[in-house]
C-alpha angles and dihedrals in degrees: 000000000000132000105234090191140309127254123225115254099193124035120257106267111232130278108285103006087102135267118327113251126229114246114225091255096054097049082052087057104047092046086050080051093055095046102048087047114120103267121209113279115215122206121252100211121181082357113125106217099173108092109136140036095238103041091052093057086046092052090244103296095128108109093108099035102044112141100172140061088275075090085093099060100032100029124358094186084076096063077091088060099053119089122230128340121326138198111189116187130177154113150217119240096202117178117199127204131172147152138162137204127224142256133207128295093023129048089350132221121301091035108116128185128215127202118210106246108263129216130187134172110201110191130226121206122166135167121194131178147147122260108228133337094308126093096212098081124052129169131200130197136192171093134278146145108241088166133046149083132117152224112225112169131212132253092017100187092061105032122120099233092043088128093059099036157319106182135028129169133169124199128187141187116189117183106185133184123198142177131204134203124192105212092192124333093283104051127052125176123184132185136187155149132247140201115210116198108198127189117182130181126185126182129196135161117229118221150187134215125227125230087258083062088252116143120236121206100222100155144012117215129199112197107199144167142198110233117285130207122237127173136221142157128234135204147171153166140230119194118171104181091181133351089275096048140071146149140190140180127193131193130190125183133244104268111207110197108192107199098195101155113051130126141249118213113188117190117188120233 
């Protein structure tokens, strides 16, 4: 929703009897106007978003209205909402497709790329339940794959960008444990660790160019590693002032994966 303009709420004071003062009811509007104004979008890259039924048909604004064990994904604060025990399993098909065409000087007009179609199934499995006998605390465990996908191009021996790569893929595992405390029936905080498992490949073709200035494919290289463990917190807040409101905030930290021990496999052309 957008703002189209603001109507004044108190008439203009005269010239020169002084600025014109906001009435209450002004300020409340033009802080309503702020807050409703488009705010900067950042792209997700290589982010899967996409970790529960519900919140994928909602577009993802669901941090303050999650019912199911995705809470512990989008909103841990709400496991004190749920009822009972409950297993959530699931998963994304995401297919990827892309291609580009040059520019001038390299690789110059009419060349134009292709990207293999890409598919990927990154899995969903959550558990949720009460401690005790009280409501007020809840758990959830679970794994899912918050990072991941690739890029891999067709005809490698022949395409443009062979020395950079021609083939990229990601792969995560995230097992996360959070618990979750109810304050009053209105306000529900939550708090947790996770352990991020990363896996990344990456495949290029050296080359070496001739004295006519012509490339010549002589090794291809795959760069690999095993998964490696990287380790992060997570919070996050429910508050429900009335049956028609609510609002909820998650944070996740930064997680750092160091890969240190891969291999590298040359095969000579």
């Amino acid at each position: 929703m957008r703002p189209h303009g603001l109507t004044p709420l108190s008439p203009p004071t005269p010239a020169g009897k002084g600025p014109m003062r906001l009435t209450r009811s002004a300020r409340i509007t033009a802080l309503l106007a702020v807050l409703l104004l488009p705010s900067a979008a950042h792209a997700a890259g290589y982010s899967i978003y996409e970790q529960g039924a519900r919140a994928l048909g909602m577009a993802g604004a669901n941090t303050a209205s999650v019912n199911d064990g995705s809470a512990l994904f989008y909103n841990p604060a709400a496991l004190t909402q749920l009822k009972g025990k409950q297993l959530y399993l699931g998963g994304t098909w995401l297919t990827t497709s892309n291609s580009f065409a040059g520019v001038d000087p390299y690789p110059g007009l009419g060349t134009v790329e292709q990207m293999e179609p890409g598919h990927f199934f990154p899995p969903t499995v959550y558990w949720t339940n009460h401690i005790g006998k009280s409501d007020k605390f809840a758990y959830g465990v679970g794994v899912n794959a918050p990072f991941g996908l690739g890029v891999e191009w067709k005809n490698p021996e022949t395409f443009s960008g062979r020395e950079r790569v021609t083939k990229a893929s990601l792969q995560t595992l995230n097992a996360n444990l959070s618990l979750a405390y109810a304050l009053s029936p209105r306000w529900s905080i939550a708090a947790g660790a996770n352990a991020l498992f990363s896996k990344v490949e990456l495949n290029s073709i050296k080359t070496f160019v001739t004295s006519g200035g012509e490339p010549v494919n002589v090794a291809k290289a795959k760069l690999s590693s095993d998964f490696t463990p990287g380790y992060a917190f997570n919070g996050a807040v429910l508050f429900s002032p009335s049956d028609l409101w609510r609002f909820g905030l998650t944070y996740r930290s930064r997680t750092d994966v160091e890969i240190t021990d891969g291999k590298v496999d040359f095969t000579q052309i």
